[in-house]
N, C-alpha and C positions, 0 to 999 in steps of 0.2 A: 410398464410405464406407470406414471401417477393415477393417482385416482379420478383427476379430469384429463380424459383422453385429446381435449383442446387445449389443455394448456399452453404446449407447445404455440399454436394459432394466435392465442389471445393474448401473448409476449409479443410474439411477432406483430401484435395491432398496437401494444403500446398499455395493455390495460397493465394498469398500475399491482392491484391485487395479483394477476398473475407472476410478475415481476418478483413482489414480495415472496408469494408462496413458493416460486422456483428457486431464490434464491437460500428461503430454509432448507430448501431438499437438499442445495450441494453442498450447506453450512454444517450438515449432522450427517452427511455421507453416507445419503440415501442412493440406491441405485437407480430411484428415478429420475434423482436427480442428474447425474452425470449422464443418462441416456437422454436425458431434454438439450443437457447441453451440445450433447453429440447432433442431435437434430437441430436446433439452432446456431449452433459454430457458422453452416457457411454463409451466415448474414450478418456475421459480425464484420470489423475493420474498417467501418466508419464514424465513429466517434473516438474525440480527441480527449486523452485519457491526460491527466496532471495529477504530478504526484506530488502532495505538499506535507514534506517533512519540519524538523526540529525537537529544539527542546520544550517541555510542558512549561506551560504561562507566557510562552511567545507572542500567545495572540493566533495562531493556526484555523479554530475554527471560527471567529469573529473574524478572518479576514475571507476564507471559503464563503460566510454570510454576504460579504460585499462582491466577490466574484460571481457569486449566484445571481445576486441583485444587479447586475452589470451585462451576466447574460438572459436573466430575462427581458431585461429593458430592448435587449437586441433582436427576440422573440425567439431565442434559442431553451430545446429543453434541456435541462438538465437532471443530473443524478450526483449524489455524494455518499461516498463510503468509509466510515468513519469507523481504523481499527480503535477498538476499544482494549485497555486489561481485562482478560480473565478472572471471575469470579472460580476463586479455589474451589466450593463444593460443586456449582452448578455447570462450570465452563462457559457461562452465558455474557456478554457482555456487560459488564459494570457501570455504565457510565448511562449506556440507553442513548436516543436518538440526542443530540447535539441539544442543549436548550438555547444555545444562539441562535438556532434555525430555526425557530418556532414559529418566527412571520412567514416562512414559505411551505408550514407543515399543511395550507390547504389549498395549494395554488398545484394545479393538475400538471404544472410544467413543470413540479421538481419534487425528486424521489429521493429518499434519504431515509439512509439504511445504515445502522452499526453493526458491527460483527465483532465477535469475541478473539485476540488473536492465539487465545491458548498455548501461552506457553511458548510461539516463536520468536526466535531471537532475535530476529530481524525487524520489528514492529508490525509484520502482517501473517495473518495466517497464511494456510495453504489453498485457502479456499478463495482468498478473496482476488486471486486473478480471474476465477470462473465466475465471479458476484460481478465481478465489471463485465466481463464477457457478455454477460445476460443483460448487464443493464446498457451495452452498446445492440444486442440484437433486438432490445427490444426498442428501440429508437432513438435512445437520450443523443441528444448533440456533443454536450461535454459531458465527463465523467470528472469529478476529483475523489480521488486518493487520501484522504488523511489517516496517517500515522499514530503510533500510540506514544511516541515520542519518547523511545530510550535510548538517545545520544547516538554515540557511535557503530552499537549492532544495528543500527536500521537502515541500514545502507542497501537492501535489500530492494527497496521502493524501484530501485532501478530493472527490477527486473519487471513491473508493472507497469511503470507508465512513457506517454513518449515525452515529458518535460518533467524534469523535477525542480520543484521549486524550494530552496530553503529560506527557513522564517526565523532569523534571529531579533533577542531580544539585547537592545545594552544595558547596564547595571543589574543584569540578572544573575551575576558570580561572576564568576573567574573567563570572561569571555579568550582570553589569549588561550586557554586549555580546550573551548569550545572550537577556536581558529585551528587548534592543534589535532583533532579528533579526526578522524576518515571519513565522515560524514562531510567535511568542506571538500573533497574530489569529487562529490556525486551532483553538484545543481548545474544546473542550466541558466536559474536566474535567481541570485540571491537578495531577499527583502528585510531589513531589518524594519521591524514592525515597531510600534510604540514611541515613533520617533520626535517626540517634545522633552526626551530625557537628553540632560545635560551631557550624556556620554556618548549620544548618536554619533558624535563625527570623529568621533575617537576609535570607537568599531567601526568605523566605514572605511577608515584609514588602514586599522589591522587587516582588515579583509583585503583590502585593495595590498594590502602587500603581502601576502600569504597568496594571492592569488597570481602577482607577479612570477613568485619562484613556480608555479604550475606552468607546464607545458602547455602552448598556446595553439589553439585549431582557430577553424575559422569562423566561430563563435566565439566574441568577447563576452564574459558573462557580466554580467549588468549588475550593479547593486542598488537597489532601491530602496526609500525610505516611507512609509507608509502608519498612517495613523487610521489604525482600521476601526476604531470606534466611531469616530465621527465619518469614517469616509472617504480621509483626506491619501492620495496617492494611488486608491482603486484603479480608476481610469486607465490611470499609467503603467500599471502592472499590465492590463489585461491585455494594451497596447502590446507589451512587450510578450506574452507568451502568446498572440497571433503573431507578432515579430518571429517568435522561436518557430513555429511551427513551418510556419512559410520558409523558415529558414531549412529545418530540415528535409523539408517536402522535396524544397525546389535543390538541394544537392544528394539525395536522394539515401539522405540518413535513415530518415523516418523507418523506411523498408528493412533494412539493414538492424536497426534499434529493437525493430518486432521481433524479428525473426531469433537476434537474441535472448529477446525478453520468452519465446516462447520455447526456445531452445531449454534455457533454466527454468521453465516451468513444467517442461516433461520432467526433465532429469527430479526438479524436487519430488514432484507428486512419485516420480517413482522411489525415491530417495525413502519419503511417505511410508509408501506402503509394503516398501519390504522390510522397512525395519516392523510395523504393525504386523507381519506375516511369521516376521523371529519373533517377538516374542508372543504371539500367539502360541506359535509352535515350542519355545520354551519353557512354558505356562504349562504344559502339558504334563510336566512330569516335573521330579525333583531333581535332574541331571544339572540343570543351571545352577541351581541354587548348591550342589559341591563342588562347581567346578568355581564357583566365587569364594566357596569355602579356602579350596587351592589356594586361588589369586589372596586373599588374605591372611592367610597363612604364609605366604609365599613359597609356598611350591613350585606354583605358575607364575609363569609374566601377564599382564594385562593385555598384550600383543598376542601372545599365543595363545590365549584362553580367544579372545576375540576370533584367530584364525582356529580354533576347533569350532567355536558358531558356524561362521559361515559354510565352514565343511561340514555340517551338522554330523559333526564328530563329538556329542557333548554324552558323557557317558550316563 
């Protein structure tokens, strides 16, 4: 276990410091880490986790700023987890804690925390379902999710949160190619942010007709217009992702959505860790490094050299 034998405890009360220090443990894949979360897992599944994706310059975390400030007014606590780019030498986050959030960095109701996404494809590490995890056991009300915001791989978010929220921007490029991208089947409720540009009703239109040819549940997904510097449209957002919630609650997505979401998160972490256990194991010796000789050579296929790994059949 960690080196405070309370930690555990002190999550569990809400202290903030514990919080932090846990979530380093499972960020550098400490095994105290994952044995704290093993002890506080069964007091999670009470906070409502959002996951707010897009493109970089959307506006994402100046509008998380006005969410934040919408739920504290409500006297709800929150937490936000903000993936970052990987710094190539250090693996550490790049970016550091959000500087929009700076008015809430001393206010006891909200925690905010980046994490590095090293390298995944999806915009989020591996780790940061276990980073909300902890920041749901240790009491936060809301949780948001924000992405490191590389287009269409990030579509992953889905496996994190129960709302996903997309933040497009108009005149920011080629938006029909953004409409076009896989990343538009993943929201729940789409916000085109920065909305005093001349080409707001131009995207609102594409969206609304990109979203026509999608197959329709019983969720119509909402497109909103919100000018998150000033403020203007918050309200009405926050209306609508307690709209979503209630919606999924009360037809009993929600449950369904988790179980999902936690579905793919075994499978990744194990996904994780055996590929970190090959090439441990290949690392070992120089048997990989001829049989890529092979594969370059072509000797071998890339398919069959892959199937002698697994059979750790590598000479």
């Amino acid at each position: 276990m960690a080196a405070d034998p309370n930690l555990a405890q002190r999550l569990l009360a809400g202290d903030r410091r514990a919080l932090a220090r846990a979530i380093s443990l499972v960020e550098n894949d400490d095994p105290a880490g994952w044995e704290l979360v093993r002890e506080v897992y069964p007091h999670t599944g009470r906070s409502t986790v959002v996951g707010i994706t897009g493109a970089p310059g959307a506006g994402k975390s100046t509008l998380i700023a006005g969410l934040v400030k919408n739920r504290r007014a409500a006297d709800r606590s929150v937490a936000v987890l903000s993936i970052d780019p990987s710094s190539p030498f250090t693996q550490g986050a790049l970016l550091g804690d959000r500087i929009r959030l700076t008015e809430h960095f001393l206010d006891a109701g909200v925690f905010i925390r980046s994490m590095a996404n090293r390298g995944a494809l999806g915009g989020l590490s591996e780790a940061s379902l276990q980073a909300a995890l902890l920041m749901d056991a240790a009491g936060r009300d809301d949780v948001f999710l924000e992405t490191v915001g590389v287009g269409q791989a990030e579509v992953d978010i889905i496996d994190h949160a129960d709302t996903i929220l997309l933040v497009l921007m108009p005149g920011g490029g080629d938006s029909v190619q953004a409409l076009k991208a896989g990343i538009m089947e993943i929201p729940d409720i789409i916000v085109v942010n920065k909305a005093d540009h001349p080409l707001t009703q131009t995207m609102v239109r594409e969206i609304r007709g990109v979203l026509s040819l999608a197959p329709q549940g019983s969720w119509k997904v909402p497109i909103l217009q919100t000018e998150a510097v000033d403020g203007r449209g918050i309200d009405e957002l926050m209306d609508k992702l307690v709209e979503h919630r209630a919606h999924i609650e009360s037809e009993g997505t929600l449950s369904r959505r988790r179980r999902h979401n936690l579905r793919n998160e075994v499978l990744a972490l194990a996904t994780h860790r055996m590929r970190r256990d090959i090439e441990q194991r290949l690392a070992e010796g120089d048997g990989f490094e001829k049989l890529i000789d092979d594969v370059v050579a072509r000797r071998l296929d890339p398919a069959s050299a892959a199937a002698m790994v697994l059979g750790q059949d590598v000479p």
